[in-house]
N, CA, C and O atoms as a CHARMM CRD file, in Angstrom:
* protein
*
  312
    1    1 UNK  N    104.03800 142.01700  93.44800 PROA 1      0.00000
    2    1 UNK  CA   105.24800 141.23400  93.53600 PROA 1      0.00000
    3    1 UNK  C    105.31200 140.30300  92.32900 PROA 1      0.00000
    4    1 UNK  O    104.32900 139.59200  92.11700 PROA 1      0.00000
    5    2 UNK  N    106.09500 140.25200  91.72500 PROA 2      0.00000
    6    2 UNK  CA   106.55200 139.11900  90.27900 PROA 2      0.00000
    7    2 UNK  C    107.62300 138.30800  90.92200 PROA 2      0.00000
    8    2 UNK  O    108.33200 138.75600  91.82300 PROA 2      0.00000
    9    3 UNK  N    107.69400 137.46700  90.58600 PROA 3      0.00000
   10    3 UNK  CA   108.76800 135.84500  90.88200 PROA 3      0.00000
   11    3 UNK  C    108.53200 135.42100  89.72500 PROA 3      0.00000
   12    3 UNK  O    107.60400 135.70700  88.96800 PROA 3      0.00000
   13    4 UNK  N    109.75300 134.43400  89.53800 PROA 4      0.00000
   14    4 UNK  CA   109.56100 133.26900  88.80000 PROA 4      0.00000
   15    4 UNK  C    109.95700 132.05100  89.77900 PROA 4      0.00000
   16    4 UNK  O    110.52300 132.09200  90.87200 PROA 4      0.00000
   17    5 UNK  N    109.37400 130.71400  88.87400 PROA 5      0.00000
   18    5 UNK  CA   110.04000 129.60600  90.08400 PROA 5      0.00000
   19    5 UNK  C    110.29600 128.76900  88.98600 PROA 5      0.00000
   20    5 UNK  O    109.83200 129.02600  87.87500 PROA 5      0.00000
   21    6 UNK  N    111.02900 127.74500  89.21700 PROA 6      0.00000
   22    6 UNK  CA   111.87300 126.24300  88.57800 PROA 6      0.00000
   23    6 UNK  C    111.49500 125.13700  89.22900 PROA 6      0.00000
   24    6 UNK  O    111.35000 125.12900  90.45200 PROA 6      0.00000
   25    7 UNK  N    111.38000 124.52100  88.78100 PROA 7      0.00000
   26    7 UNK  CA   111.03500 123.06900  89.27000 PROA 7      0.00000
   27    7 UNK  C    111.20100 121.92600  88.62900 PROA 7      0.00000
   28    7 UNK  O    110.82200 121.75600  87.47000 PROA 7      0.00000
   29    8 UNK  N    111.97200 120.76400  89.56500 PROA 8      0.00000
   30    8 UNK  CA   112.78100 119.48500  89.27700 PROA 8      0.00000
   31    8 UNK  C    112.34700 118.54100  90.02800 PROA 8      0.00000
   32    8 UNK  O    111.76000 118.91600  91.04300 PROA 8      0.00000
   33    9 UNK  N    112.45200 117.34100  89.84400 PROA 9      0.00000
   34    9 UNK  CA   112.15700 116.24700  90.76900 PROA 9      0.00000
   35    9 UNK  C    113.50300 115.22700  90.83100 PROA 9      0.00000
   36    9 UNK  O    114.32800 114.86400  89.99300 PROA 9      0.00000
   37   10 UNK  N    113.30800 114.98100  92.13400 PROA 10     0.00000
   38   10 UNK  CA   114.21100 113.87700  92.62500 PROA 10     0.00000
   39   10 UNK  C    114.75500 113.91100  93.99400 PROA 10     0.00000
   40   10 UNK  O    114.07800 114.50600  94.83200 PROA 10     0.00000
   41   11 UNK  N    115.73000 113.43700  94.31200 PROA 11     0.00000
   42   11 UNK  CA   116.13300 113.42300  96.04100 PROA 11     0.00000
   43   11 UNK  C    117.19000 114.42000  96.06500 PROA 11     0.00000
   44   11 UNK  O    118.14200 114.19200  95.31800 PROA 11     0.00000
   45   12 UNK  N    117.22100 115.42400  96.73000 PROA 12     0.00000
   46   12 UNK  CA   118.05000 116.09400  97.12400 PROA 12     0.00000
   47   12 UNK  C    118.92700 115.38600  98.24100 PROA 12     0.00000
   48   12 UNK  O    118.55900 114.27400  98.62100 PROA 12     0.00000
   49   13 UNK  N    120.01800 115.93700  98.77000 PROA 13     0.00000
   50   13 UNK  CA   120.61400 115.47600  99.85800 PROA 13     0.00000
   51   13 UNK  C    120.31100 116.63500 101.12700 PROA 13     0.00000
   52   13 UNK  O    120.37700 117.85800 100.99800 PROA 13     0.00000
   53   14 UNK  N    119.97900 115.91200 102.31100 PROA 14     0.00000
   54   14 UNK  CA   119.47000 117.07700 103.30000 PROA 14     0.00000
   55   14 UNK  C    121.04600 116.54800 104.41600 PROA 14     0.00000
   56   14 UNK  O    121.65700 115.53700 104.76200 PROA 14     0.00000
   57   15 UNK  N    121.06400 118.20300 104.61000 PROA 15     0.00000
   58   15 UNK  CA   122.40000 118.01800 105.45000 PROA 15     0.00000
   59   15 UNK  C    122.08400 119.26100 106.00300 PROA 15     0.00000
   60   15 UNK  O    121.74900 120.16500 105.23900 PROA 15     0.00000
   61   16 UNK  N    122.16000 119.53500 107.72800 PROA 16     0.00000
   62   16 UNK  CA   122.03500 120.69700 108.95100 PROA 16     0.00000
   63   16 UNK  C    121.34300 121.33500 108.14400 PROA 16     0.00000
   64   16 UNK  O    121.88200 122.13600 107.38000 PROA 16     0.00000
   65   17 UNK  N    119.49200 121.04100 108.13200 PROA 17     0.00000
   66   17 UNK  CA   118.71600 121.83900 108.06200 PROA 17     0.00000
   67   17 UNK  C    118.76000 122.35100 106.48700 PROA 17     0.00000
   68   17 UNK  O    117.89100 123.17600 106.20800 PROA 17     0.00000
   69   18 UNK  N    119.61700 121.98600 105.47600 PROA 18     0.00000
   70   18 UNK  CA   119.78900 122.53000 104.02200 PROA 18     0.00000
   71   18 UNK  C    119.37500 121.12700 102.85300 PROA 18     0.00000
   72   18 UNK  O    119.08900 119.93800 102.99600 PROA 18     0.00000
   73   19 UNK  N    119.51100 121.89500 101.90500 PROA 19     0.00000
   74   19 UNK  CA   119.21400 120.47200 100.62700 PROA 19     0.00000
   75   19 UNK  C    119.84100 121.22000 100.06400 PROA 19     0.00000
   76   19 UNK  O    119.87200 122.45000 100.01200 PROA 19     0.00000
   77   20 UNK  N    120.82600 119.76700  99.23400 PROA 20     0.00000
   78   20 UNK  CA   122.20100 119.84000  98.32800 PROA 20     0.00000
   79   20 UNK  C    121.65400 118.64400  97.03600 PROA 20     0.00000
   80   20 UNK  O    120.81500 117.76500  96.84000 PROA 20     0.00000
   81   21 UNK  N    122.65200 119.25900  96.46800 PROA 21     0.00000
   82   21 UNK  CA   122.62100 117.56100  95.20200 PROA 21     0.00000
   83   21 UNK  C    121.73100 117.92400  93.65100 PROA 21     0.00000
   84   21 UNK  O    120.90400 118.83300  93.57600 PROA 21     0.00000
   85   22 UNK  N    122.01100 117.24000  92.77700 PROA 22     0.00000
   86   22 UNK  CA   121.28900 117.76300  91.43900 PROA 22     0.00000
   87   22 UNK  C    120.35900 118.12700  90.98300 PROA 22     0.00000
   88   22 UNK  O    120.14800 118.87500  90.02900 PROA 22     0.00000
   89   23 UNK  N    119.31000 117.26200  92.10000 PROA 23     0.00000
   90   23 UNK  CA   118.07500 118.16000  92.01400 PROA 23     0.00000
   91   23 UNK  C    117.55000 119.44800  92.17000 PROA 23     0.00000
   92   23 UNK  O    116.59200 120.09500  91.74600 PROA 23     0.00000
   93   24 UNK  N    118.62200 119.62100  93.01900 PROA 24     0.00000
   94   24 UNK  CA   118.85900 121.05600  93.65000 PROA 24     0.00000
   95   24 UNK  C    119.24900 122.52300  93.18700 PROA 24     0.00000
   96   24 UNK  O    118.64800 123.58800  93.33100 PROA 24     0.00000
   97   25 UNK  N    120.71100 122.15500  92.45800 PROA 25     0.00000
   98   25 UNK  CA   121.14400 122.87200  91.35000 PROA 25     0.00000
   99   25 UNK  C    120.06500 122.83200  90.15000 PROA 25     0.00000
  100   25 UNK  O    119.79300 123.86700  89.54300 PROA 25     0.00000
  101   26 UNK  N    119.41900 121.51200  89.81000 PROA 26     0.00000
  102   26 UNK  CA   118.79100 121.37200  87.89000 PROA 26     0.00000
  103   26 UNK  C    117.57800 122.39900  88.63900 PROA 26     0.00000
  104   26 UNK  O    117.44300 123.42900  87.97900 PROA 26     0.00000
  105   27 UNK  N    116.95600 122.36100  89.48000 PROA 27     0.00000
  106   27 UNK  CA   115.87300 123.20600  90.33700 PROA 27     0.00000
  107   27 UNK  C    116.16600 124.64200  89.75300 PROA 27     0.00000
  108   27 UNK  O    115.47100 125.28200  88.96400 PROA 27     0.00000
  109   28 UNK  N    117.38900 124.99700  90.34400 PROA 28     0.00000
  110   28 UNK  CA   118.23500 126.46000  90.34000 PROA 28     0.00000
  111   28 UNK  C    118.35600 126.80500  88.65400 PROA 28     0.00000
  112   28 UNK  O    118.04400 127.84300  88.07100 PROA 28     0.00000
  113   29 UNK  N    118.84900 125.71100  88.18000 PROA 29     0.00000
  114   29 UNK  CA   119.38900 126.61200  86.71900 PROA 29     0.00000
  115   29 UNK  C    118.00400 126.31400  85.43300 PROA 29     0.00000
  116   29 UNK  O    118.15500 126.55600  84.23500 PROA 29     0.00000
  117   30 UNK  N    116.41400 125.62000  86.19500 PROA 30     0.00000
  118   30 UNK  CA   115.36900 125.90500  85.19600 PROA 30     0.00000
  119   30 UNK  C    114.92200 127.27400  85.94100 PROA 30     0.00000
  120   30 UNK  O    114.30300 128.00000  85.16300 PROA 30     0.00000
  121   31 UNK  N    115.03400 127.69200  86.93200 PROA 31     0.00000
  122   31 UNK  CA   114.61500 129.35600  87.60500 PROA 31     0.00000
  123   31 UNK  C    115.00700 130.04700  86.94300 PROA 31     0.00000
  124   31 UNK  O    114.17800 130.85000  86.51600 PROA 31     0.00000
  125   32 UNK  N    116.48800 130.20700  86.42100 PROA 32     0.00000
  126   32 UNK  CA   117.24900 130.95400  85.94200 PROA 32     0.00000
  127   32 UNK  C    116.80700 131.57100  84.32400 PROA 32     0.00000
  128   32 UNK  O    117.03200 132.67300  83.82400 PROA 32     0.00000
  129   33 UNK  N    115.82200 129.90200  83.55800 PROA 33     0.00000
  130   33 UNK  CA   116.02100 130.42500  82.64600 PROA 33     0.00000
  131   33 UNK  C    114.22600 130.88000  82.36900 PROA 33     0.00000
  132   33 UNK  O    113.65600 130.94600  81.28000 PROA 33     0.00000
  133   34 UNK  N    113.80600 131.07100  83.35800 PROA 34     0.00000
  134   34 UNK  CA   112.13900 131.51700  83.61400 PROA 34     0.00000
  135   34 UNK  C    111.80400 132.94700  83.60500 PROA 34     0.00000
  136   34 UNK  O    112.73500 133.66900  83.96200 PROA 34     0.00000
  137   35 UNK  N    110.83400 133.47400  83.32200 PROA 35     0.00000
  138   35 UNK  CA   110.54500 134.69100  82.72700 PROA 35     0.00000
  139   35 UNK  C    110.18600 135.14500  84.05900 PROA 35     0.00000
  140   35 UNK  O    110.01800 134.27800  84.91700 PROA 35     0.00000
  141   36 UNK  N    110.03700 136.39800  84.37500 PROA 36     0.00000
  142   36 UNK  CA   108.91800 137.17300  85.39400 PROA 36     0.00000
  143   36 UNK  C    107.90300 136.33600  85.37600 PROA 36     0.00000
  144   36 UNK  O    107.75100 135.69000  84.34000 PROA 36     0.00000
  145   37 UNK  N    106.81200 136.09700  86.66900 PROA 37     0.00000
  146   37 UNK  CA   105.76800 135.67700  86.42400 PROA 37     0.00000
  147   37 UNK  C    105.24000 134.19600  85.83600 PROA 37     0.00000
  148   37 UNK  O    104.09800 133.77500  85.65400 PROA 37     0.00000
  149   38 UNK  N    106.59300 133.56700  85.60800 PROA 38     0.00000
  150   38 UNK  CA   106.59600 132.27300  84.83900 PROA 38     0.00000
  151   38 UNK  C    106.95500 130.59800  85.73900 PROA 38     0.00000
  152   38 UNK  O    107.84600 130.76100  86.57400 PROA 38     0.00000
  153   39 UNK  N    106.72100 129.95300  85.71500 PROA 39     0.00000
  154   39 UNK  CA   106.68700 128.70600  85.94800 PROA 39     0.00000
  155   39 UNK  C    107.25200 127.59500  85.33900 PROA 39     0.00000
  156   39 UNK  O    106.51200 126.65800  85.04200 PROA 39     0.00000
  157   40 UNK  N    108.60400 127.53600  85.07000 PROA 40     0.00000
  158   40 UNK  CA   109.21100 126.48600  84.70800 PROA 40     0.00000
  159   40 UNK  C    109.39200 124.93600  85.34500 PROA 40     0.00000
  160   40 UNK  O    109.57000 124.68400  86.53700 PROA 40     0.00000
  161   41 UNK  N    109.31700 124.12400  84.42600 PROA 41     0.00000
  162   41 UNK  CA   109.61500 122.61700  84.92800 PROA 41     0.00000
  163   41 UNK  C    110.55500 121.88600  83.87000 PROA 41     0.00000
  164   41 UNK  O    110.69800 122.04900  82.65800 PROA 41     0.00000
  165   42 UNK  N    111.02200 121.19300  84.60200 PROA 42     0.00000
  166   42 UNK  CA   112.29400 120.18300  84.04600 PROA 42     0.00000
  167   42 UNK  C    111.07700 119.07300  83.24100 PROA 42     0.00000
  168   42 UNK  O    109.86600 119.28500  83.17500 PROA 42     0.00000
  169   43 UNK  N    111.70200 118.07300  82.77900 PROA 43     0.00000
  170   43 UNK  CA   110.91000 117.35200  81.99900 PROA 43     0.00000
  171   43 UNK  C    110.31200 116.18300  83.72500 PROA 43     0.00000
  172   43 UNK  O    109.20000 115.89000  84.16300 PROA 43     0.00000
  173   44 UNK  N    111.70500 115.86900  84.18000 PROA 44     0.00000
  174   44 UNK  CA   111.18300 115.43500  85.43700 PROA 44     0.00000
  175   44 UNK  C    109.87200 115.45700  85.69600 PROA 44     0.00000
  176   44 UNK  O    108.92800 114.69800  85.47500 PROA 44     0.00000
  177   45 UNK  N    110.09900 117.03800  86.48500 PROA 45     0.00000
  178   45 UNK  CA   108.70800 117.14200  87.06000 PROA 45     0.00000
  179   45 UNK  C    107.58900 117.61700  86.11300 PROA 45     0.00000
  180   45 UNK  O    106.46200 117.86300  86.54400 PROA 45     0.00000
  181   46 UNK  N    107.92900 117.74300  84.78700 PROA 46     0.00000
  182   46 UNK  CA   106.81600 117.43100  84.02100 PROA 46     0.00000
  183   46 UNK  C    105.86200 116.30800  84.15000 PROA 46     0.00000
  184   46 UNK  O    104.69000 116.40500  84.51500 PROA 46     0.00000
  185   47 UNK  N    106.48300 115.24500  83.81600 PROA 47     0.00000
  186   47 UNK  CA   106.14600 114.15600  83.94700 PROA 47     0.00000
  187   47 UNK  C    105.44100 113.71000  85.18100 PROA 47     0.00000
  188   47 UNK  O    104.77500 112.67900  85.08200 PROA 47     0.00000
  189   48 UNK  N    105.48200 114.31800  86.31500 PROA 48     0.00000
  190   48 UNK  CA   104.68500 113.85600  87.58500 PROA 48     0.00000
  191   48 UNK  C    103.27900 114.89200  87.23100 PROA 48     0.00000
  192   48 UNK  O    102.15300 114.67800  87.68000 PROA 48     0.00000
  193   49 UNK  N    103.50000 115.57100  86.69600 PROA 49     0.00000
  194   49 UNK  CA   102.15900 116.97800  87.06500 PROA 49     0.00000
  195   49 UNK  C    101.65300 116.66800  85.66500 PROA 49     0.00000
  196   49 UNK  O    100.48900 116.39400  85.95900 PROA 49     0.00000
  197   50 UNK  N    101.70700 116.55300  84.61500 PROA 50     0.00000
  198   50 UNK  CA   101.19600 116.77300  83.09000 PROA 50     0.00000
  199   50 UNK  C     99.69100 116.66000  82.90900 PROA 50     0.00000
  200   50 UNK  O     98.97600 117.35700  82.19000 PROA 50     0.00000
  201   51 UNK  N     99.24900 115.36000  83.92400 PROA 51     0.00000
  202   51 UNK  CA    98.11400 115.31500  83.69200 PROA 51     0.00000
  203   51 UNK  C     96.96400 116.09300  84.13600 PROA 51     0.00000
  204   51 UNK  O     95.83900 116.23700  83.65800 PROA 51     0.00000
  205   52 UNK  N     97.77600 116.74600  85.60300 PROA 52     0.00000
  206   52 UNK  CA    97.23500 117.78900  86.28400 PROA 52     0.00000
  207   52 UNK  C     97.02000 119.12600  86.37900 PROA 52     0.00000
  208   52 UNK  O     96.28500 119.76100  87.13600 PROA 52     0.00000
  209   53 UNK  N     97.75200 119.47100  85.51600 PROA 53     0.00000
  210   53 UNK  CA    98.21000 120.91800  85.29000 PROA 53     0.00000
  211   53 UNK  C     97.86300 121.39700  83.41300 PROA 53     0.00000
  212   53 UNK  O     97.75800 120.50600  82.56900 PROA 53     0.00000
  213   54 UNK  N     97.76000 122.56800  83.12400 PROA 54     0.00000
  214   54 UNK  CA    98.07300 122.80300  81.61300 PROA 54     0.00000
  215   54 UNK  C     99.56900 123.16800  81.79500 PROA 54     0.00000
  216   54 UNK  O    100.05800 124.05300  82.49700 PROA 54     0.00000
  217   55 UNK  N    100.15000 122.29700  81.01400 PROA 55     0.00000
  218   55 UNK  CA   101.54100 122.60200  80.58900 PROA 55     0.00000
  219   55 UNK  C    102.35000 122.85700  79.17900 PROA 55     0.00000
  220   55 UNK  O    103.01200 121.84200  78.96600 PROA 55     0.00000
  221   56 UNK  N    102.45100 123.34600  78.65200 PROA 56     0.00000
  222   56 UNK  CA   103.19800 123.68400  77.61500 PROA 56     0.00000
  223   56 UNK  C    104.88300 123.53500  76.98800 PROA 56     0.00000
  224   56 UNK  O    105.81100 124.15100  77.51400 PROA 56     0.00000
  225   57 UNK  N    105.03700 122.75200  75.97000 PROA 57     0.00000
  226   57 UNK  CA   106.78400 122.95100  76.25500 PROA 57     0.00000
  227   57 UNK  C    107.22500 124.30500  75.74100 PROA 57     0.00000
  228   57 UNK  O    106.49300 125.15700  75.23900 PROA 57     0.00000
  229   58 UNK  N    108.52200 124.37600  75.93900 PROA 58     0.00000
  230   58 UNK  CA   108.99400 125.51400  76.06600 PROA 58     0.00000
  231   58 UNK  C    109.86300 125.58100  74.69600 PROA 58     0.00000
  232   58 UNK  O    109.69500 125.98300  73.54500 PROA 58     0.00000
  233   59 UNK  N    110.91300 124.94700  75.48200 PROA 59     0.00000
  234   59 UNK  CA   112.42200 124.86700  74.93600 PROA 59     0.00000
  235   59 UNK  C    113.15000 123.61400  75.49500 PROA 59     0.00000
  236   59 UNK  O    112.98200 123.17000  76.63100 PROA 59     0.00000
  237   60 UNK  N    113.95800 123.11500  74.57500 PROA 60     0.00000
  238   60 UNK  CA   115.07100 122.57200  74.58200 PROA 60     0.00000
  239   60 UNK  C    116.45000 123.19300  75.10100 PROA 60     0.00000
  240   60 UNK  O    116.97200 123.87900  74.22200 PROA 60     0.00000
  241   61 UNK  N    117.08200 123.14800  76.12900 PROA 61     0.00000
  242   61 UNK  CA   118.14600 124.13600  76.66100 PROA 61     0.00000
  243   61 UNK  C    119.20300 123.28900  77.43600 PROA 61     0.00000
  244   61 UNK  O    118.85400 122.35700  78.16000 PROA 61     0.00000
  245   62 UNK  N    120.28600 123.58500  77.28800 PROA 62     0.00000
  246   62 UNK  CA   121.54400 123.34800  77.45000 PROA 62     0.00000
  247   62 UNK  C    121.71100 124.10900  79.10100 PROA 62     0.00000
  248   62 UNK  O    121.91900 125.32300  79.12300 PROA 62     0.00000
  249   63 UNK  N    121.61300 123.36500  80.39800 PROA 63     0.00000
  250   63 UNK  CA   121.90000 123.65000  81.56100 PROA 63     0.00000
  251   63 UNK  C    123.15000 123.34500  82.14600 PROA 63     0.00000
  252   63 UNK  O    123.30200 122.20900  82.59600 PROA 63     0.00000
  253   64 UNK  N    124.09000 124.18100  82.21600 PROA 64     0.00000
  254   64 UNK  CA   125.15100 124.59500  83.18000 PROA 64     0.00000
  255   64 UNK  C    125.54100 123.61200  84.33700 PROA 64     0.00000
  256   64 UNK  O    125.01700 123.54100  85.44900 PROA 64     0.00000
  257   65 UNK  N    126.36700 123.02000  83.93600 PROA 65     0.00000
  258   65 UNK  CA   126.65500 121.63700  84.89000 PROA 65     0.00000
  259   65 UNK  C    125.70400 120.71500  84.61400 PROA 65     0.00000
  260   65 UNK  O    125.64900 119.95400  85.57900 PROA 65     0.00000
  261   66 UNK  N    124.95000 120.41200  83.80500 PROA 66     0.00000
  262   66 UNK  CA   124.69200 119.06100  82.97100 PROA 66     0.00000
  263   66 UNK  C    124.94700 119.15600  81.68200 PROA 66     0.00000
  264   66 UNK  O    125.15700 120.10600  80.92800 PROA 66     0.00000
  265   67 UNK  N    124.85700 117.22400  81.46900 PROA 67     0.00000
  266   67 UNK  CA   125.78800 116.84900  79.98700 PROA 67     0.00000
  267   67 UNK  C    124.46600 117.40800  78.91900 PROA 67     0.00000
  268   67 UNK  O    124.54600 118.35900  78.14100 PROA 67     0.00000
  269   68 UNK  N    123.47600 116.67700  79.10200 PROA 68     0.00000
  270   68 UNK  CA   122.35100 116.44100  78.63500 PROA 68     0.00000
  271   68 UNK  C    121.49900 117.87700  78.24800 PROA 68     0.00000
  272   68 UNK  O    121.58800 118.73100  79.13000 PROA 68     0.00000
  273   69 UNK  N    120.65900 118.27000  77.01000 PROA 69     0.00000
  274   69 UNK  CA   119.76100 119.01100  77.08600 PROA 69     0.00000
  275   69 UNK  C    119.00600 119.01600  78.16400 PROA 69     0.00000
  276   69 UNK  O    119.22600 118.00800  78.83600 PROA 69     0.00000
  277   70 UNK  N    118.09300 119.81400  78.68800 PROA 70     0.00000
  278   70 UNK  CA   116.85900 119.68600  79.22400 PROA 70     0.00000
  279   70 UNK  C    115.95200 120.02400  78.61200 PROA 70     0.00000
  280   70 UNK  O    116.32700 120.90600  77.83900 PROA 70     0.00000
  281   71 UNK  N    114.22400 119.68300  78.43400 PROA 71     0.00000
  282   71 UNK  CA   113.69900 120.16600  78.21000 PROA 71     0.00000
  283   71 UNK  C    112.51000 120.60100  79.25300 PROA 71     0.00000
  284   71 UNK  O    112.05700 119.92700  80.17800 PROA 71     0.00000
  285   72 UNK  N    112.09600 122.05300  78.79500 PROA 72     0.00000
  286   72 UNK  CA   111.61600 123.06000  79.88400 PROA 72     0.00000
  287   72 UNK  C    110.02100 123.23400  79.25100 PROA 72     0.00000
  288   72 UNK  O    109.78500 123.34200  78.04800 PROA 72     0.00000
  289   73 UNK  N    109.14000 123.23600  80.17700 PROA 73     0.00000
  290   73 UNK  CA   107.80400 123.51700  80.10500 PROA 73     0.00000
  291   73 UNK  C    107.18700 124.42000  80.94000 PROA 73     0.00000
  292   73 UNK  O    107.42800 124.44300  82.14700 PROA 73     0.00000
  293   74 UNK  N    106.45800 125.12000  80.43600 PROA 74     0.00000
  294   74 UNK  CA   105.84900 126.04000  81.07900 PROA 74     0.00000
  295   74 UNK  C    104.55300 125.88800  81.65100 PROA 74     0.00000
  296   74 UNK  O    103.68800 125.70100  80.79500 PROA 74     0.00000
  297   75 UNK  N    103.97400 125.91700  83.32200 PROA 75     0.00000
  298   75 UNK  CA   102.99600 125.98800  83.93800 PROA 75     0.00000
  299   75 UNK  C    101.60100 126.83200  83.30700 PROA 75     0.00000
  300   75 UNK  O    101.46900 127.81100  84.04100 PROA 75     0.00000
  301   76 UNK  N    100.64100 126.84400  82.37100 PROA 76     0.00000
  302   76 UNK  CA    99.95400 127.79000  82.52000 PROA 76     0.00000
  303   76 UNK  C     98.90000 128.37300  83.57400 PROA 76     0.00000
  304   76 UNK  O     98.43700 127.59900  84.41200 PROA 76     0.00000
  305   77 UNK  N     98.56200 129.52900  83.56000 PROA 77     0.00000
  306   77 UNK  CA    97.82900 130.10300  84.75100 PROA 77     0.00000
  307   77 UNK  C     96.52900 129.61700  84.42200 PROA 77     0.00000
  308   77 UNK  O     96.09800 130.42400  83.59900 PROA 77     0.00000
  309   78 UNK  N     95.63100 128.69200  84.63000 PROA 78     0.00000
  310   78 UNK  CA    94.21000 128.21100  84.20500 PROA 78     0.00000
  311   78 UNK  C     93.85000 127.68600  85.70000 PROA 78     0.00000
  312   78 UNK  O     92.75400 127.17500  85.92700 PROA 78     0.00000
């Protein structure tokens, strides 16, 4: 099985059992731009894990319903 996953930090909004709100979507559109097998993070949740994790940056990228660049880092497998 291959996945990729995205990952953002902040408060979502929880409404009947679901989560809504920017964290939610910025979550959705660093997945989007993740390889097979890959592990993307927003700078966000960079910033909570960096010290814990090997992380790598990626790219600088322009996300779909935000103003702002993001920048994207990659999880390594270690």
């Amino acid at each position: 099985m291959h996945v990729r996953l995205g990952m953002d930090a902040g408060e979502p909004v929880a409404d009947s059992n679901d989560l809504f709100g920017a964290t939610v979507q910025k979550a959705a559109r660093v997945c989007n731009e993740a390889s097979t097998d890959q592990i993307l993070l927003s700078e966000a949740f960079h910033d909570l894990v960096k010290d814990n994790f090997s992380v790598e940056f990626v790219c600088e990228k322009k996300l779909k319903g935000f103003a702002a660049p993001e920048r994207l880092f990659s999880v390594g497998a270690d």
